[in-house]
N, C-alpha and C positions, 0 to 999 in steps of 0.2 A: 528347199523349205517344205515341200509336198510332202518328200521322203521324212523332212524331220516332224512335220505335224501333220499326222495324215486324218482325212475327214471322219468325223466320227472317232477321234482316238477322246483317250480321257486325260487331261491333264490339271494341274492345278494353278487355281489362280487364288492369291488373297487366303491362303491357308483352307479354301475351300474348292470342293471339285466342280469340274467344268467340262462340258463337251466342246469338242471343235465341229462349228457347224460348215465354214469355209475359209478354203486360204488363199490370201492373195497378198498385198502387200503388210496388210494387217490380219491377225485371225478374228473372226466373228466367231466366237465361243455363246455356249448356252451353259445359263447359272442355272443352280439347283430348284431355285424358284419359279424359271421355265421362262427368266426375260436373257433376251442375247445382248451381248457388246462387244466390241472392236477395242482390241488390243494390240499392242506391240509382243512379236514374240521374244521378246528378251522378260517379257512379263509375267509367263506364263512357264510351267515344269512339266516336260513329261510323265505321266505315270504309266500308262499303256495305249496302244499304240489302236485297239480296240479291232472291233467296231464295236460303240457301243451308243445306243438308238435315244439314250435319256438318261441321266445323271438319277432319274427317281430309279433304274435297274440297281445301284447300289444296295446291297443289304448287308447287315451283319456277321459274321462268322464266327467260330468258334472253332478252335486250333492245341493243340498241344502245346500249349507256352514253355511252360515248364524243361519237357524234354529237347525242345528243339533250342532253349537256353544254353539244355548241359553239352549239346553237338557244338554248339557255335563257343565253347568256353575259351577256348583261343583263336579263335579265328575267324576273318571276316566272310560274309557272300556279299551278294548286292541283291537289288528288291526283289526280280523275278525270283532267284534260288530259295530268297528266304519264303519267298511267300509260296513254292513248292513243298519247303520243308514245313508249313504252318497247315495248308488247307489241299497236299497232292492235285492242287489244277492251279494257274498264271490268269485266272479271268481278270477282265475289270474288276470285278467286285472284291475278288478274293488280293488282287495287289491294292486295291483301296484299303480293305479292313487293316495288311501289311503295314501300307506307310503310317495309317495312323498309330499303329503302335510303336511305332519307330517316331512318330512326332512328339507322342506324350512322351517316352524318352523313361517310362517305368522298366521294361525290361532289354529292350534297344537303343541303337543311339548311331547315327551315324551319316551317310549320303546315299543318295541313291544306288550309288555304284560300290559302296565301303557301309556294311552294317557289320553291330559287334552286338555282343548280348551283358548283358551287367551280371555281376555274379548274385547269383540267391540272396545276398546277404543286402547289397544294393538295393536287389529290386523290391526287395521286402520290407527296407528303408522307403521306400519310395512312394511303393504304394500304402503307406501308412500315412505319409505325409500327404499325399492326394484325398485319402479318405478322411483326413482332417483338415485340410483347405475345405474339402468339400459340406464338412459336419458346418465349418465358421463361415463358409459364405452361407449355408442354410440360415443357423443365427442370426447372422449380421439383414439379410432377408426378412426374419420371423420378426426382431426389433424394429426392424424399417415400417413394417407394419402395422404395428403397434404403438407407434410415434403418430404416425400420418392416420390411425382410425381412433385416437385417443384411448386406445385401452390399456389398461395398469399393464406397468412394467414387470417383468419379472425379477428374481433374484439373479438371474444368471446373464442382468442388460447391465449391468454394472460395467463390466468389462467395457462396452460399446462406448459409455460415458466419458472415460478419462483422460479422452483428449478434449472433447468440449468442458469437463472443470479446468481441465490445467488452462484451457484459452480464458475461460469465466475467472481465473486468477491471474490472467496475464503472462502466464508460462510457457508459454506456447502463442503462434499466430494462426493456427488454424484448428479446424473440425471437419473430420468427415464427416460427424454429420448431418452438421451447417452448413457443408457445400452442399450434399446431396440434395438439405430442404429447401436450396435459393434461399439460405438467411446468411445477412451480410455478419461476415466471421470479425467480430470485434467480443472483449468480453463482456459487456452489458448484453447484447443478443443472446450469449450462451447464457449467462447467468437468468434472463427469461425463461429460455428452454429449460435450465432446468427446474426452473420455480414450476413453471408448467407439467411438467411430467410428474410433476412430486418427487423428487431426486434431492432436489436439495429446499430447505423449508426456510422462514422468515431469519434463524436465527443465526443462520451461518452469515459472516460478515467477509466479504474478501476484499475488501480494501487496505486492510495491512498487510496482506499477502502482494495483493497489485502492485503495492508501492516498493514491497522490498523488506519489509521489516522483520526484525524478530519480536514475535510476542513472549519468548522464556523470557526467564532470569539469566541474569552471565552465567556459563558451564566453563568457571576456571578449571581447573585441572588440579585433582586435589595437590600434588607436590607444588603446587604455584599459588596454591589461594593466599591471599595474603593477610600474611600475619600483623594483626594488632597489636602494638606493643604496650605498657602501661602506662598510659598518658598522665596518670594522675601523678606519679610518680616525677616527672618531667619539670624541669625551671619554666614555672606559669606561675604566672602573678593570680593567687588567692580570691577573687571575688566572689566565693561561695554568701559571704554577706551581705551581697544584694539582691532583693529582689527581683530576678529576671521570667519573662513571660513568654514562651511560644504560643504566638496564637498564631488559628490553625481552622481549614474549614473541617468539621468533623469528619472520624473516619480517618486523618492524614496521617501516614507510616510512615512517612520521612520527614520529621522535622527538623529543618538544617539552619535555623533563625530564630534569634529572642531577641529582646530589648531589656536596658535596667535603666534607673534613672540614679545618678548620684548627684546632687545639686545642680547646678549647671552644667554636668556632664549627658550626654546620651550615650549611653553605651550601647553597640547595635552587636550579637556575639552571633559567631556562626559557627559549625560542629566544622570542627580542626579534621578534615577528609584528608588533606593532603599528610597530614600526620603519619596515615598509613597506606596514602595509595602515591606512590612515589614514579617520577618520569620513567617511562619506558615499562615498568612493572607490568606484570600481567591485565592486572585489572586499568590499568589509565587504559592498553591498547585499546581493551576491551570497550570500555568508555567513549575513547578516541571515536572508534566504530559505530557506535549508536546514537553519539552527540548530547544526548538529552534522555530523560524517563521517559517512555509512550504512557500517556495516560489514553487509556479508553473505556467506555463504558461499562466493558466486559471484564478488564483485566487492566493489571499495570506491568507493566516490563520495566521493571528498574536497571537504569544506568550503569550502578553496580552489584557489587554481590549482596544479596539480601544483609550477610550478616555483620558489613561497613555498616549501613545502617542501624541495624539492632544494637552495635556497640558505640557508634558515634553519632547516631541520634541525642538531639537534645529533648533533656526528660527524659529520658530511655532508662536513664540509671539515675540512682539518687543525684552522682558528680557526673558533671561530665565536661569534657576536655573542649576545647573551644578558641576557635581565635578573634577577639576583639577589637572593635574598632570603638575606639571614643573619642566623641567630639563632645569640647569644650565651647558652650554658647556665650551669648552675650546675652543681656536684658532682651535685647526682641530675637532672639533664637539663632544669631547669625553663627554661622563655625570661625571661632578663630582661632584654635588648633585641635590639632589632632595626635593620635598614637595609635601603635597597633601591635597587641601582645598576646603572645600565648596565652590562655587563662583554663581555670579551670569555675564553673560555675553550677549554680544549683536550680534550677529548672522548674517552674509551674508551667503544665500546660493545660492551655485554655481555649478557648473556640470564638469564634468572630464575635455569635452571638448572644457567648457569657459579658465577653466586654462589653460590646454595648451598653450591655444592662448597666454597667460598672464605670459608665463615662462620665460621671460627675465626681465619681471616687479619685482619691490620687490612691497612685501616681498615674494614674488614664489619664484624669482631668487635666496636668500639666501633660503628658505626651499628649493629648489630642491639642491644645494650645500652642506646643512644638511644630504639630506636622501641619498645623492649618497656617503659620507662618511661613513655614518652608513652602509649602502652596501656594503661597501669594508672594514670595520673592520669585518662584519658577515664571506666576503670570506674568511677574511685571516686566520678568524677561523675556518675553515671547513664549513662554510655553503655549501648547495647545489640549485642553480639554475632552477629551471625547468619552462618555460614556452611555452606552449600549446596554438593552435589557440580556441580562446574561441567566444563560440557566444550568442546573446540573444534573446529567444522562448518567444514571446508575441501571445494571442490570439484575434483579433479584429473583430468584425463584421462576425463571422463563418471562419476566413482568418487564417494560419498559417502565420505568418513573422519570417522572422531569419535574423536577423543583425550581420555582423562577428562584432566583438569588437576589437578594434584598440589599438596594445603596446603604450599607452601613456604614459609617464614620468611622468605629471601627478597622474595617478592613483599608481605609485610604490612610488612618494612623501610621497602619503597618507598612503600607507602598511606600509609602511619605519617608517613614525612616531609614526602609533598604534603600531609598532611591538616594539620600544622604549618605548612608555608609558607602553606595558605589562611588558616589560622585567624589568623598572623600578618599576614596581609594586608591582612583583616578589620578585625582591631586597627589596624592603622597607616591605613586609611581614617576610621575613626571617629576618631581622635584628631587628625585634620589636616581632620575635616569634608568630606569627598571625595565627590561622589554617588556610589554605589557599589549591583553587584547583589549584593546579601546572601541566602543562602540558609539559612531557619529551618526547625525542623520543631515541631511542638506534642509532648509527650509526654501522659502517662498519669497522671503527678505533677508535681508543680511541684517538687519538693524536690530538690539535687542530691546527695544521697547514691546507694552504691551500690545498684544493680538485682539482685535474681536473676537469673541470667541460664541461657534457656533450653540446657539440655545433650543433649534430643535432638532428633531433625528433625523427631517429631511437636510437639515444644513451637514450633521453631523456625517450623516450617508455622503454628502457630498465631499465635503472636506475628507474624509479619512480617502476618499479614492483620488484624490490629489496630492497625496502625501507622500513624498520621495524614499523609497523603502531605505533602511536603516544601513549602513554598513559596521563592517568590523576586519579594523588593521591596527598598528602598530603604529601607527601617527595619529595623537590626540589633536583632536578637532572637537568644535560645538557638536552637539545635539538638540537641532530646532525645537523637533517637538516637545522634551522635556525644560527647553528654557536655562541649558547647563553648558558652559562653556569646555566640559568636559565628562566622560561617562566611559563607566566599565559595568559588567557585572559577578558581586562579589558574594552572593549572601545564598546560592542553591548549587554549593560543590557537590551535593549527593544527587543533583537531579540535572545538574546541567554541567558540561564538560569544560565550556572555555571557564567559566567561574571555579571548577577546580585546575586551570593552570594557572590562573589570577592567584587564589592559595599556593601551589608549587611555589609561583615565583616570590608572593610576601615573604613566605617560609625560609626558603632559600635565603635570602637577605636578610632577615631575624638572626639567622644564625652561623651568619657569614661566610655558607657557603658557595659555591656559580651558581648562578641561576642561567636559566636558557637564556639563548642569544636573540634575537631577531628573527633571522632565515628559522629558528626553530619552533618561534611565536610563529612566524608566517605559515609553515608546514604545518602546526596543529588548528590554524585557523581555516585552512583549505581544506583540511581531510574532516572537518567538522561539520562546516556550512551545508554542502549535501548531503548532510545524516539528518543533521537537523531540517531542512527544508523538507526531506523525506517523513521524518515521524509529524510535524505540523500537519500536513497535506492528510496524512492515514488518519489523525487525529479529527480532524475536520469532516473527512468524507465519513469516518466512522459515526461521528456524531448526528450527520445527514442520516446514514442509514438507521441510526437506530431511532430517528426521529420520525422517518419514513414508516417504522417496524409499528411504533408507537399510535401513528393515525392509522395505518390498516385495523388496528384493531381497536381504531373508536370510529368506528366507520359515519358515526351521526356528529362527530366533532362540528363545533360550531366555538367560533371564537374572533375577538380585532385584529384588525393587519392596519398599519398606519402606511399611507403612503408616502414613499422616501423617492421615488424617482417616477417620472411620468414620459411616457411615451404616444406614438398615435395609437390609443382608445388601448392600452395595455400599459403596463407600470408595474415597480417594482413594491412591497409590501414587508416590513419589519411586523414580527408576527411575537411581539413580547412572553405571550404567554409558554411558547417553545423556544422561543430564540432562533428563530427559523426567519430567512428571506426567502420569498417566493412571486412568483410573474404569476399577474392577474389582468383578468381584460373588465376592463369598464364601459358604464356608457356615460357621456356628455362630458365635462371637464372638469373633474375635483380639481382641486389648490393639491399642492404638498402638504401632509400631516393628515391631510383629512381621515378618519376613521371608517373604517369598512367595516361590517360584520361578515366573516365569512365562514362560507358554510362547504366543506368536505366533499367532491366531488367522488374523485378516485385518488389513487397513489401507483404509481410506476414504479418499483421499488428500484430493480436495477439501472432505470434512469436517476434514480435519486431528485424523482420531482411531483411535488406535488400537485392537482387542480381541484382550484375552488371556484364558487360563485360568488360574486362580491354583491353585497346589497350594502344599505345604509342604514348606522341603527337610529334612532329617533332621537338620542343626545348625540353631542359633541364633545370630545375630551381634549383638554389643552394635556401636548406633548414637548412641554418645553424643557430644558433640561431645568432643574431644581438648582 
């Protein structure tokens, strides 16, 4: 062991050099920093044999690289030769300078005993790539800096960034350089960071990103777009002589729904999609895959290709092609039959709050007398009631707007009717045996008598979170909440997907040809529901963020929160005039409904939450439902 470690030699420990101070069963070596330690010598490498009095005797050297490259181009030495051929003397210092040039592995490469040289062309590769690790760890240095002393980024920190957005978008699950700051790596922490640097500003939204979404339009593939064929042309029953109305909140580009009244008929018509978007085609896949329109504040991503709608929109064109559902009433509005035909129709559209105006008018006055009956057969069957101050998140000009939306009669005319055209849908599927997507919900009782039905927003808050979520299969069952022993939906093929296989399959059967089978209803039912769960979710969290966007920049906001749920000295607050819930802390013990005035604290954008101070205002407001 003596012979192999002799006192004073130099060897390496830990990719760094060391003297041997004594040997015995272990060596007591001295580090560079001048502390000793006890080692195993299987731990440790010879480099020379020395004597050498202090690992600080190490210096640098300077050698012929080059040439002693072009000697070694075939062949190996070992350390002592090469480091003769590098610096004409074997010192410690001069086989130190040796090994490391054989460690960084730019113009050598090899073992103590077997070194080679790299050809010119290698090592010139080499050391290029060293002097640009060395430029990007300077960088990545010079950033770290400039993070951690708050001062503006450069143009050239972009790079450093792209793994903290793709984490702030959910793309990823980590950041260097979230670890480096001990920030716990989720994307709301990045999405901080980058607000913080100023990298990224209020208006970027990553929650449809998060969730998965596409915000385009569908990219059919020109040889696949599909073609519209000339519906007007098509065996459709004539009812360009009626009357028919889409109404519509303003602004709406897909309008897939009208109404006409012919005596006791209701006619409920909706733009014929399946006309030309056909099973398996391009565009259904396409549809299949997104489930639903994304509506968001900033943008819509429609379902299908813009120009389905632009031709089979209703009102679009003077005619337009349409598939009809008419229900024949009785004296108090009851359906005792039905039909459902091709049609071609002529189209007014109008907006919620032109009808209103127009509700004493017929035929308004008899369709609102329709759907306020059909509302009171739904309660007396158990339906259940819930309405919530609802508002509308447009993005214009870099501006949030939020417009509360007004209970108009009006828009429950319109629910009233599609909820009748599906339910007769429903029925006309089950009674001709049609696979069909049926949408049930379980209730709370089995019996179909009338419900209590909650009259404030703290009950309504309650009840809606007890509400058994809705399903959708191929076995018609009740639906509690609506009060309908059976339910599809039939009446937004351009906005929503199962409502265009609900069309496929009518179609299909009109004209007597298969319609899908079961397992095929079940497969489009499955490959939907997580599309659709997806775009609700983006849809929501969107609306939070831009709600969020909206109080940052009314920083003195002051406005009511009604109390809907109460906790110890904290509770939850429906906030009408944004449509926002949000947790606030109190003191002593309001009742439920009680009114707060509250007053704008901060906003946490990337948490999506806001803090307020809840005070009392000096009246009280009944929040009953009307």
């Amino acid at each position: 062991m003596t012979e192999t470690f002799p006192q004073n030699s130099l060897v390496l420990y830990k990719s760094k050099p060391a003297r041997v101070v004594s040997v015995a069963d272990k060596l007591e070596i001295e580090l560079d920093g001048g502390q000793t330690q006890r080692v195993r010598p299987k731990d440790v490498l010879m480099i020379h044999p020395g004597p050498i009095h202090s690992v600080r005797e190490l210096t640098p050297r300077t050698g012929d690289i080059e040439t002693v490259c072009e000697l070694l181009a075939d062949s190996s030495v070992d350390l002592p030769e090469l480091t003769e051929l590098l610096y004409g003397d074997d010192s410690p210092s001069s086989r130190w300078n040796t090994w490391q040039l054989v460690t960084e592995g730019i113009y050598f490469y090899g073992t103590l005993d077997s070194i080679h040289a790299h050809a010119p062309k290698d090592a010139e590769q080499k050391l290029a790539e060293r002097e640009a690790k060395a430029k990007r760890d300077q960088a990545w240095k010079d950033f770290l800096e400039r993070i951690q002393t708050g001062l503006p980024l450069k143009p050239e920190d972009t790079d450093h960034l792209e793994d903290t957005k793709a984490l702030a978008l959910a793309k990823t699950g980590q950041s260097r350089l979230l670890r480096k700051l001990g920030i716990e790596q989720t994307p709301a922490e990045a999405h901080a960071l980058l607000l913080r640097v100023k990298h990224w500003d209020d208006w970027i939204n990553p929650h449809p990103t998060r969730v998965g979404l596409d915000t385009g339009a569908p990219r059919i593939p020109i040889e696949t777009k599909p073609s519209i064929p000339d519906l007007t042309n098509d065996d459709r029953r004539d009812l360009t002589h009626l009357p028919a109305f889409a109404i519509d909140d303003e602004g709406n580009q897909d309008p897939d729904d009208a109404i006409s009244l012919d005596g006791q008929r209701l006619w409920i018509h909706v733009a014929d999609v399946a006309a030309a978007v056909t099973p398996e085609s391009a565009a259904d896949l396409e549809a299949r895959n997104r489930g639903a329109t994304l509506y968001l504040p900033e943008l819509t991503a429609p379902m299908l290709p813009e120009r389905i709608a632009e031709e089979l929109g209703l009102g679009k064109k003077e005619i337009s092609p349409a598939l009809s559902f008419g229900l024949d009433l009785d004296t108090d509005g009851t359906v005792i039959h039905m039909e459902v035909v091709p049609s071609l129709i002529r189209v007014q559209r109008l907006t919620y709050s032109m009808v209103e105006e127009r509700m004493e008018e017929d035929p308004f006055r008899h369709l609102w007398q329709i759907a306020k009956a059909a509302r009171e057969r739904r309660r007396m069957a158990g339906a259940t009631f819930i309405t919530f101050p609802e508002v509308a998140i447009r993005i214009v000009d870099k501006e949030v707007h939020i417009r509360s939306l007004p209970q108009l009669n009006s828009r429950t005319l319109v629910a009233e009717a599609m909820i009748m055209a599906s339910n007769a849908a429903a029925r006309f599927a089950i009674a001709r045996d049609i696979p069909f997507p049926f949408i049930t919900q379980a209730g709370s009782e089995a019996s179909s008598e009338p419900r209590e039905q909650p009259q404030t927003l703290a009950e309504m808050y309650a009840f809606r979170r007890k509400l058994a979520p809705r399903q959708i299969g191929t076995t018609p069952s009740p639906h509690q909440g609506l009060g309908l022993t059976c339910y599809t939906q039939v009446t937004s093929p351009l906005r929503r997907y199962l409502d265009l296989v609900a069309h496929q399959q009518l179609r299909a059967y009109l004209r007597g040809e298969k319609t899908l089978d079961t397992e095929e209803i079940i497969e489009r039912i499955g490959a939907t529901q997580a599309a659709i769960a997806g775009t609700r979710k983006g849809e929501r969290l969107s609306n939070r963020h831009w709600t969020m966007v909206y109080l940052r920049r009314h920083a003195n906001w002051r406005g009511e929160g009604i109390l809907v749920e109460k906790g110890e000295k904290r509770g939850t607050v429906l906030i009408p005039e944004l449509g926002l819930d949000a947790q606030i802390r109190y003191r002593g013990d309001p009742p439920l409904n009680h009114v707060f005035t509250l007053t704008l604290n901060k906003v946490d954008l990337p948490q999506l939450s806001p803090y307020f101070t809840a005070g009392t205002p000096t009246t009280q407001k009944s929040h009953a439902r009307a």
